[in-house]
N, C-alpha and C positions, 0 to 999 in steps of 0.2 A: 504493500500500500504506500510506505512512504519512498520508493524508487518510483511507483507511479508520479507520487504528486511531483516530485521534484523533477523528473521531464517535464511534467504539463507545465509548470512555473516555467521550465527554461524554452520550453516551446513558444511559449508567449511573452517571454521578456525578451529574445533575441529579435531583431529587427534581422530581415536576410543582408548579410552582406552585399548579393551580387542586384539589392533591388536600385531604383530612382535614388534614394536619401541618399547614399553611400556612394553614388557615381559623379565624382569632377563632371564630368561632360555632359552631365542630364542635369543634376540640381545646379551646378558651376557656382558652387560652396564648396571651402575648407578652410582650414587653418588659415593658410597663408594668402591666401587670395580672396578678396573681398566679392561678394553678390555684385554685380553693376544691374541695377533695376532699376527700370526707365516708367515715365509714365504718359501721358497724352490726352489733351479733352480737346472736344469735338463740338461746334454747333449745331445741333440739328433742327434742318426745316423741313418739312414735306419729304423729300427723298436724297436733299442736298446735306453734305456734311462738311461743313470748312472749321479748319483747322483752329483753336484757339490758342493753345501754349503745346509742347511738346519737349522733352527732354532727349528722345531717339537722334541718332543721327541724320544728318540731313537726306540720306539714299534711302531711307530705311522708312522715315515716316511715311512716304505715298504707298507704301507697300501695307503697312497697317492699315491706312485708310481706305485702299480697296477690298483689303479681309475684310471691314468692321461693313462697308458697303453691301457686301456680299451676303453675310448676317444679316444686316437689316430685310433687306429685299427679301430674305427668306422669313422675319417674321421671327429670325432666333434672341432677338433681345428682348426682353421685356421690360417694360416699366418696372424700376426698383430692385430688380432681380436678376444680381450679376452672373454671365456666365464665361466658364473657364475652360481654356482649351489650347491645345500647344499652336504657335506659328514660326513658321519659318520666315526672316527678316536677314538685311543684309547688317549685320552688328556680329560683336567677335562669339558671341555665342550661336549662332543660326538659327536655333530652333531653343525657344524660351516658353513659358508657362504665359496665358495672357489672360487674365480676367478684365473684362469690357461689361459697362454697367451704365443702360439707360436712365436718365433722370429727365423725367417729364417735365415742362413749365406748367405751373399752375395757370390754368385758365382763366383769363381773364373776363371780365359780366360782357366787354365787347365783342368777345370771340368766343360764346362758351362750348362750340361746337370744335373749337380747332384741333387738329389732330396730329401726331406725327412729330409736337417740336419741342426741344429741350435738348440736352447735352449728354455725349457718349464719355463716361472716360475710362480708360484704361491701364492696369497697370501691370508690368510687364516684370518677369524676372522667374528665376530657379526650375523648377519644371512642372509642368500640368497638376500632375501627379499630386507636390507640394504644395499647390495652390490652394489646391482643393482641398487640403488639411485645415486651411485661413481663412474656408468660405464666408465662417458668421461675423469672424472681426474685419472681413474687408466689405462685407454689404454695411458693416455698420459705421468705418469709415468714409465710404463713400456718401452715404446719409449727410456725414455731417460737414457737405458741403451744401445742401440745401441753404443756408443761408447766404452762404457766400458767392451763390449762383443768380439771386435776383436781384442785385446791384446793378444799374443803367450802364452797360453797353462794359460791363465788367473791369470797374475802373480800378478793381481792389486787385487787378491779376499780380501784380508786382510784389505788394504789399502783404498779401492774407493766398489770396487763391495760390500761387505758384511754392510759398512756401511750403502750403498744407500739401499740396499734391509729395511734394520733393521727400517728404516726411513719411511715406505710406507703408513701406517695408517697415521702418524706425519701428513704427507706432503699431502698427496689424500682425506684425509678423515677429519682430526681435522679444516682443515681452518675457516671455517663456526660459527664453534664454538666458535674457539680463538678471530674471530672479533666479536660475541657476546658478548664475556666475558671485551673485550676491552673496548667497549662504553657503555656497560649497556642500559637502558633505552633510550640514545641518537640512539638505532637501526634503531628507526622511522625518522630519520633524511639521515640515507645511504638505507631505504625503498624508500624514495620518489625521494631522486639523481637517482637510479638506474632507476626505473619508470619513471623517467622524462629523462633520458640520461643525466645526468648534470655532469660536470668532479669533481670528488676528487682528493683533493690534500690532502698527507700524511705531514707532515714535521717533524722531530726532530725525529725519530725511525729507527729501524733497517730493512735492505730490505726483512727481512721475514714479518716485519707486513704489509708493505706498498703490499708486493707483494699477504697478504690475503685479504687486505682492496680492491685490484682492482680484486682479483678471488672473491671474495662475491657480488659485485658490476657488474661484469659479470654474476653470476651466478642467481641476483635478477632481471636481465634487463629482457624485452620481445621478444630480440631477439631469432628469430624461431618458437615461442611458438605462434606465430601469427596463426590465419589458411589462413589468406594473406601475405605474404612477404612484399610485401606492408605496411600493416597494419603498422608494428612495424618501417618500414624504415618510412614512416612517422611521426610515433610519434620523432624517434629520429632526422629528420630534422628539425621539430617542436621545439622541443627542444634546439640544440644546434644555433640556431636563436632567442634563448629566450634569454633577455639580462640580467638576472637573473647572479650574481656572484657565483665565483664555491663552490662548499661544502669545506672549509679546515678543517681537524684534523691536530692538534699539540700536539706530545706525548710528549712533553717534562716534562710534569707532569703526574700524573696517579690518575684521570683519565683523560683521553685524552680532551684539549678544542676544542669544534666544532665551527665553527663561519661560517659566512651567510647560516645559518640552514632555509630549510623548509619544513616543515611536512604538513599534513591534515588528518582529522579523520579518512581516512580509513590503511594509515600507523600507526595511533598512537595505533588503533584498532587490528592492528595485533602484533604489537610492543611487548604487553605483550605474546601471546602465545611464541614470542620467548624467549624470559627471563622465561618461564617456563619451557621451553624445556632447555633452556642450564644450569637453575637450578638443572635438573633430570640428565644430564651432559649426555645425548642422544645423540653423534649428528648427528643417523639417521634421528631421531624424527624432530631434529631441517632442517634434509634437507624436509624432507615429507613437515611441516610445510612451507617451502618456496617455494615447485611447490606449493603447495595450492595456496600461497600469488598470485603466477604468475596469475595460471588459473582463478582465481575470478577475477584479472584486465582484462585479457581478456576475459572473459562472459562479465563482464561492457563496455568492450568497443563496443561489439558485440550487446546485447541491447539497447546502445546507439546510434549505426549507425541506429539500424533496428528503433529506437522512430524518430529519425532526419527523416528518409524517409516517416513515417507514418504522422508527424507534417507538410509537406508541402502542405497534402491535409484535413486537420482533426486539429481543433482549441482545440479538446478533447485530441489530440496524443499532442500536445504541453505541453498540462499543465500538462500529464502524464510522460514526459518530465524533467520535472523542479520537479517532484514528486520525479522522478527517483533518478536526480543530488542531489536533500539533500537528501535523505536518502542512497546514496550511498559512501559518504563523497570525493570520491576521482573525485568530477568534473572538480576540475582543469587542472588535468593530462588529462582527455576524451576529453575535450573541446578542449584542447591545440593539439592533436590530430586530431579530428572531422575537424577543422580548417585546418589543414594542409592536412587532406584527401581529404576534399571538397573546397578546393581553388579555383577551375574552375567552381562551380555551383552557380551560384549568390543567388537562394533560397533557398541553402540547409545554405549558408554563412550569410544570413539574419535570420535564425532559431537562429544559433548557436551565433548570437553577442543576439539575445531576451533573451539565456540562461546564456549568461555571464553577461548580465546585472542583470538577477534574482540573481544568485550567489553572486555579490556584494551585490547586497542589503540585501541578508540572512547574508553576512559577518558583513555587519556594524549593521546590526540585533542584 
């Protein structure tokens, strides 16, 4: 049992070497060489697209502009809802990831029938594949240029609009990383807060880091990634009912102190794949890495419901049970769970206090 569990852990914590993340020539991320990502907005009117700012080389933008043309006429953009896809362009990469993202103009009371106009923008870099890890931080980047798109004949382009565009990777994509690089080894410590819903408190730093430390911490939690809604609202009612004190970082030194930290082997176990990822300075690899981290706690949890239902008729399913919880390191968090799922079942809640007593005693073990 416990050689099984420990391939499936490393089945799922290994990202393939020979895939997109880990390839120079498809992501064109590493170490030593920096991402070049480009970006480009577009005016659109009826079926015409002219150019408004553009950061591509000079050969390369008409080339985008007849892809993005191409799309339209077919109907492949939607309002508000960007879509991602590789293009080939004349720049040192050739073939790059492109998410392109229509934003309608609000309709005016003169025109309230007009159709077709607003601005395409695009931003360009690492591969398809990677992109598409970014989808919900770059539609919600892009959003937040709505206001800086209805300014009269776009006088802020210099000022507001060109800066924000130049900033898209920075801000949609680097987060991840940056909070890797912050805490080091202390990762397994904002693995198990987010897992557990446990609140971080940032103190002594600037509102970009504090504002990565709560987008990382959102983006490692289990919400939605449940295959019950339930599931995860559970665990986090579970949680913030835990009387457990909150996670603080204090940057006021570098590196950051954490204090009322708590980890368990299945965060400390994943801990290093990410300090490897953001060693290779990836950080698609390091997002791929974190659905991992999600989906393996919900399989766990989902095996664990289905061991709890087995052990209330089967003395064998129990101690299968308690097989499971140590070799799967993260039983505190299941349990903590399991507990708040099955509140209303008095024998599924006598299972689950046999399991939390096994776990202390493997503790003080």
């Amino acid at each position: 049992m416990f050689t099984s569990q420990t391939s499936s852990f490393q089945d799922s914590i290994d990202v393939e070497e020979r895939d997109d993340f880990d390839s120079e020539d498809i992501s064109g991320y590493n170490q030593k060489v920096q991402l070049n990502c480009y970006y480009a907005i577009y005016l659109y009117q009826g079926t015409s697209l002219t150019l408004v700012d553009s950061s591509l080389p000079m050969e390369a933008e008409p080339e985008l502009r007849t892809y993005i043309s191409r799309r339209l006429s077919k109907g492949a953009l939607l309002g508000g809802m960007g879509n991602i896809a590789t293009v080939e362009l004349s720049i040192p990469e050739q073939a790059v990831g492109c998410y392109c993202c229509l934003l309608e103009q609000e309709r005016s009371p003169e025109q309230p029938d007009a159709d077709g106009n607003g601005y395409v923008i695009c931003f360009l870099g690492g591969s398809e594949k990677g992109l598409n890890l970014y989808r919900l931080e770059l539609d919600k980047y892009v959003q937040g240029l709505h206001s800086s798109l209805q300014t009269p004949e776009l006088q802020n382009l210099e000022t507001e609009l060109r800066p924000y565009l130049s900033r898209w990777y920075e801000e949609s994509v680097m987060h991840i990383y940056r909070v890797v690089q912050l805490v080091q080894s202390n990762i397994s410590f904002l693995l198990h807060a987010a897992l557990s819903h446990s609140h971080v408190e940032v103190t002594n730093s600037d509102e970009r880091t504090k504002a990565d430390v709560s987008r990382f911490i959102k983006a490692a939690s289990l919400q939605g990634l449940a295959q019950q809604e339930t599931t995860a609202a559970s665990l986090c009612k579970a949680m913030s009912e835990d009387a457990h004190s909150d996670l603080m970082i204090d940057c006021s030194e570098s590196p950051p102190t954490l204090t009322n930290t708590r980890s368990n082997r299945f965060c400390d176990d994943w801990s290093q794949a990410f300090l490897n990822a953001a060693e290779r300075g990836n950080p698609f690899l390091l997002r791929q890495i974190l659905e991992n981290f999600k989906l393996k706690a919900i399989q766990d949890m989902n095996s664990l419901k289905r061991f709890v239902r087995q052990a209330e008729m089967s003395h064998y399913a129990l101690f299968r049970c308690c097989q499971f919880l140590q070799g799967c390191g993260n039983g505190d968090v299941l349990l903590q769970n399991a507990r708040s799922e099955h509140s209303d079942l008095p024998e599924a809640c006598r299972i689950i206090s046999v399991l939390e007593e096994f776990l202390r005693e493997q503790e003080q073990a």
